[in-house]
C-alpha positions in Angstrom: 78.1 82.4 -4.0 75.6 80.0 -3.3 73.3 79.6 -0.6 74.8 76.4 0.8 77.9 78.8 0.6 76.5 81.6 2.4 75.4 79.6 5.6 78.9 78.5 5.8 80.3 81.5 5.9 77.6 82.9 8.7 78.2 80.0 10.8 82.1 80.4 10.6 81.7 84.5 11.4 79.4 83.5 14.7 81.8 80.9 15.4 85.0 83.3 15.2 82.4 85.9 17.6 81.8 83.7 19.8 85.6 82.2 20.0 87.0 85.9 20.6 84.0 86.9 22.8 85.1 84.0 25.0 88.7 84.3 24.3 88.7 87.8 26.3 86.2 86.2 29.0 89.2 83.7 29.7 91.5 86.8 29.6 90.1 88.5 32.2 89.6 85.7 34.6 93.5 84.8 34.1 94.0 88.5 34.8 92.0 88.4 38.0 93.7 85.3 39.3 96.7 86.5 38.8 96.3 90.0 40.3 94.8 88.3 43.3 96.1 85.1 44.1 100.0 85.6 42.6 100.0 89.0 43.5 99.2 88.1 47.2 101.7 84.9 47.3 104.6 87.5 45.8 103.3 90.3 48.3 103.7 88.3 51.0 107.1 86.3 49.9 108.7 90.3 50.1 106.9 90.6 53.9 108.8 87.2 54.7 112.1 88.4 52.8 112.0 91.8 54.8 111.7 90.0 58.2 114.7 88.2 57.3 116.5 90.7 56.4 116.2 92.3 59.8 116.9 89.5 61.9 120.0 87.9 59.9 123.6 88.9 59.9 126.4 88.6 57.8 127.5 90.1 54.5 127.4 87.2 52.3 123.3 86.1 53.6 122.2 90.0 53.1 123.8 89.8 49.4 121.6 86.3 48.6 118.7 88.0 50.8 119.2 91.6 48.0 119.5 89.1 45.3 116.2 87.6 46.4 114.5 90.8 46.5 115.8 91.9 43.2 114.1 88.3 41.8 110.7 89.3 43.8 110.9 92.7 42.1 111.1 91.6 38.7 108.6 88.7 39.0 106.2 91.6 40.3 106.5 93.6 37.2 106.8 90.5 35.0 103.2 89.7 36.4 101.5 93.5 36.3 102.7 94.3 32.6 100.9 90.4 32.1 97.8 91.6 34.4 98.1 94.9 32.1 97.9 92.8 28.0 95.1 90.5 29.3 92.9 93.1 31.3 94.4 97.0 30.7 93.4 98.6 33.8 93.2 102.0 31.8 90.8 100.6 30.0 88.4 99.0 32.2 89.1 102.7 34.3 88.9 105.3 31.8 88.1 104.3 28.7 89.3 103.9 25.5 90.9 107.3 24.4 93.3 107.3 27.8 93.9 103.9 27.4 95.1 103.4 23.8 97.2 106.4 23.8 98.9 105.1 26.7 99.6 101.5 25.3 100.8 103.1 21.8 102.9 105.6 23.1 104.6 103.4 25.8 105.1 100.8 23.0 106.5 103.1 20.4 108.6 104.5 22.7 110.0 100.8 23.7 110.8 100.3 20.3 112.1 103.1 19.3 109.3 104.9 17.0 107.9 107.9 16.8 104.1 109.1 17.3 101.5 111.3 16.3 98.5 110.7 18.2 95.5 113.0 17.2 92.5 112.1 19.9 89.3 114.9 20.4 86.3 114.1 21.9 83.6 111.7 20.5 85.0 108.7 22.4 84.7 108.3 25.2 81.7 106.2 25.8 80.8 103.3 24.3 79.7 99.5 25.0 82.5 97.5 26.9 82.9 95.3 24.2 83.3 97.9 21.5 86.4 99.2 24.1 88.0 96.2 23.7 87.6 95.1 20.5 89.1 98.4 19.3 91.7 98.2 22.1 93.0 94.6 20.7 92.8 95.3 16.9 95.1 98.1 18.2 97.6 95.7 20.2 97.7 93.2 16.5 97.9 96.4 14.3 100.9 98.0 16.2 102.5 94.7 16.9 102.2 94.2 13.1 103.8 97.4 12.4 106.6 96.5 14.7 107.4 92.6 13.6 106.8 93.8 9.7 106.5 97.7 8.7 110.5 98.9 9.6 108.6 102.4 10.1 110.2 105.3 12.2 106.5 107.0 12.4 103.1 105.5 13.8 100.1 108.0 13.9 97.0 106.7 16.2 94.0 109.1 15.3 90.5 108.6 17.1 87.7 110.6 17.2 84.0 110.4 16.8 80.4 111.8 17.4 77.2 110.8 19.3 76.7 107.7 16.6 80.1 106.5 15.1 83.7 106.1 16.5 86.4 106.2 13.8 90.1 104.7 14.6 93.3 105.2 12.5 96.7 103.3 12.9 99.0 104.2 10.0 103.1 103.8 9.8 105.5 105.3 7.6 106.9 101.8 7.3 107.8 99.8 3.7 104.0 98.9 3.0 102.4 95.6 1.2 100.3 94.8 -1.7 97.0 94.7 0.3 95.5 93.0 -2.6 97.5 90.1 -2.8 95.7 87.0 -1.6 98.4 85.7 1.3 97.6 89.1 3.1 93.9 89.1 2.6 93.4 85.9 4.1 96.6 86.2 7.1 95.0 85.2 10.2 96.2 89.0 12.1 93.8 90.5 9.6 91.3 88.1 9.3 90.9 88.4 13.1 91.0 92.6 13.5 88.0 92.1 10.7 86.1 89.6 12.5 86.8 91.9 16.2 84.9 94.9 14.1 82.3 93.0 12.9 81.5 91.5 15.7 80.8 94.5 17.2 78.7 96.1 14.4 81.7 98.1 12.7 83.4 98.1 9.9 87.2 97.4 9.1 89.7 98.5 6.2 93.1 98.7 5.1 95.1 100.2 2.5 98.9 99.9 1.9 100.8 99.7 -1.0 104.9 99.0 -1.3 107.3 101.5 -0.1 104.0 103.8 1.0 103.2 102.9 4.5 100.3 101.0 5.5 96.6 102.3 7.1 93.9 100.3 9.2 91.0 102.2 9.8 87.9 100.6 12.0 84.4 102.6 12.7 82.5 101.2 15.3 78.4 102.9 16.6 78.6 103.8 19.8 74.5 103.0 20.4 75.5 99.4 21.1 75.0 99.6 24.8 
């Protein structure tokens, strides 16, 4: 490669860093608008709704009134699980280990797959952007698995020690050639690479047809 070459590819790497660094700064604004500001609108659209329901009569208003509240409900969950992709509260509260074996379990269980989730201590601490870096090449991992794989079995495994953190998503699903160049270069990998990278870690997968498929990052944990 030559050195014209190289440059390019630096400057494309710092800008795909800098695009996801302020990709998840957007993220967590949204998420902070919306907890706040749509959360209070919708809190206090239910406190109206209840005072009507006390002070009007009549079967056929109370139905509209319960139908109203069953709306409010479901645009209340509709906004937390949105607060919960763009800013996981588990994350930001206890760290990556809780968090990621939350999100994978819940989703597997959604979709009807199995896990085996193998976390010990190592952890637990580490840079915020090393959280979420390995937090989102999770969500595109697993989201792969679900859109692509046709697996019955996802196994998350994390653990680490006072340098290194090592995370392992494999499925039991119908695999890929890994090698080939249309999945080398698909823009779900490319970006899981670039997330690693950018915080100092390294990212691989292996998969092969009819075998299952395994993405492995390992991050440092001095990055503080």
């Amino acid at each position: 490669m030559s050195k014209q070459s190289e440059d390019r590819v630096r400057e494309l790497t710092s800008l795909s860093h800098h695009l996801q660094a302020l990709s998840e700064r957007e993220k967590w604004e949204l998420a902070r608008k919306l907890h706040d500001e749509l959360g209070g609108l919708l809190t206090a659209a239910k406190m109206d709704l209840s005072w009507l329901q006390s002070r009007l009569e009549g079967t056929a208003i109370q139905e509209r009134l319960s139908q109203l509240g069953g709306v409010l409900d479901e645009a209340m969950n509709l906004k937390r699980r949105v607060v919960e992709d763009l800013r996981p509260s588990l994350l930001e509260h206890f760290g990556l280990p809780t968090a990621v074996r939350d999100y994978v379990e819940s989703t597997c269980t959604r979709e009807g797959l199995q896990v085996e989730a193998d976390l010990v201590h190592g952890c637990e601490s580490m840079a915020k952007d090393t959280s979420i870096a390995l937090f989102r090449i999770v969500q595109e991992g697993l989201a792969n698995i679900i859109r692509h794989a046709h697996a019955k079995t996802v196994k998350l495994e994390l653990h680490g020690d006072e340098h290194n953190c090592v995370l392992t998503l494999s499925d039991d699903g119908r695999g890929f050639d890994a090698h080939s160049p249309e999945f080398r270069w698909s823009h779900g990998l490319w970006g899981m690479r670039q997330r690693a990278e950018g915080v100092g870690g390294n990212f691989d997968i292996k998969s092969s047809v009819g075998v299952g498929t395994t993405l492995s990052v390992a991050v440092p944990l001095s990055r503080q």
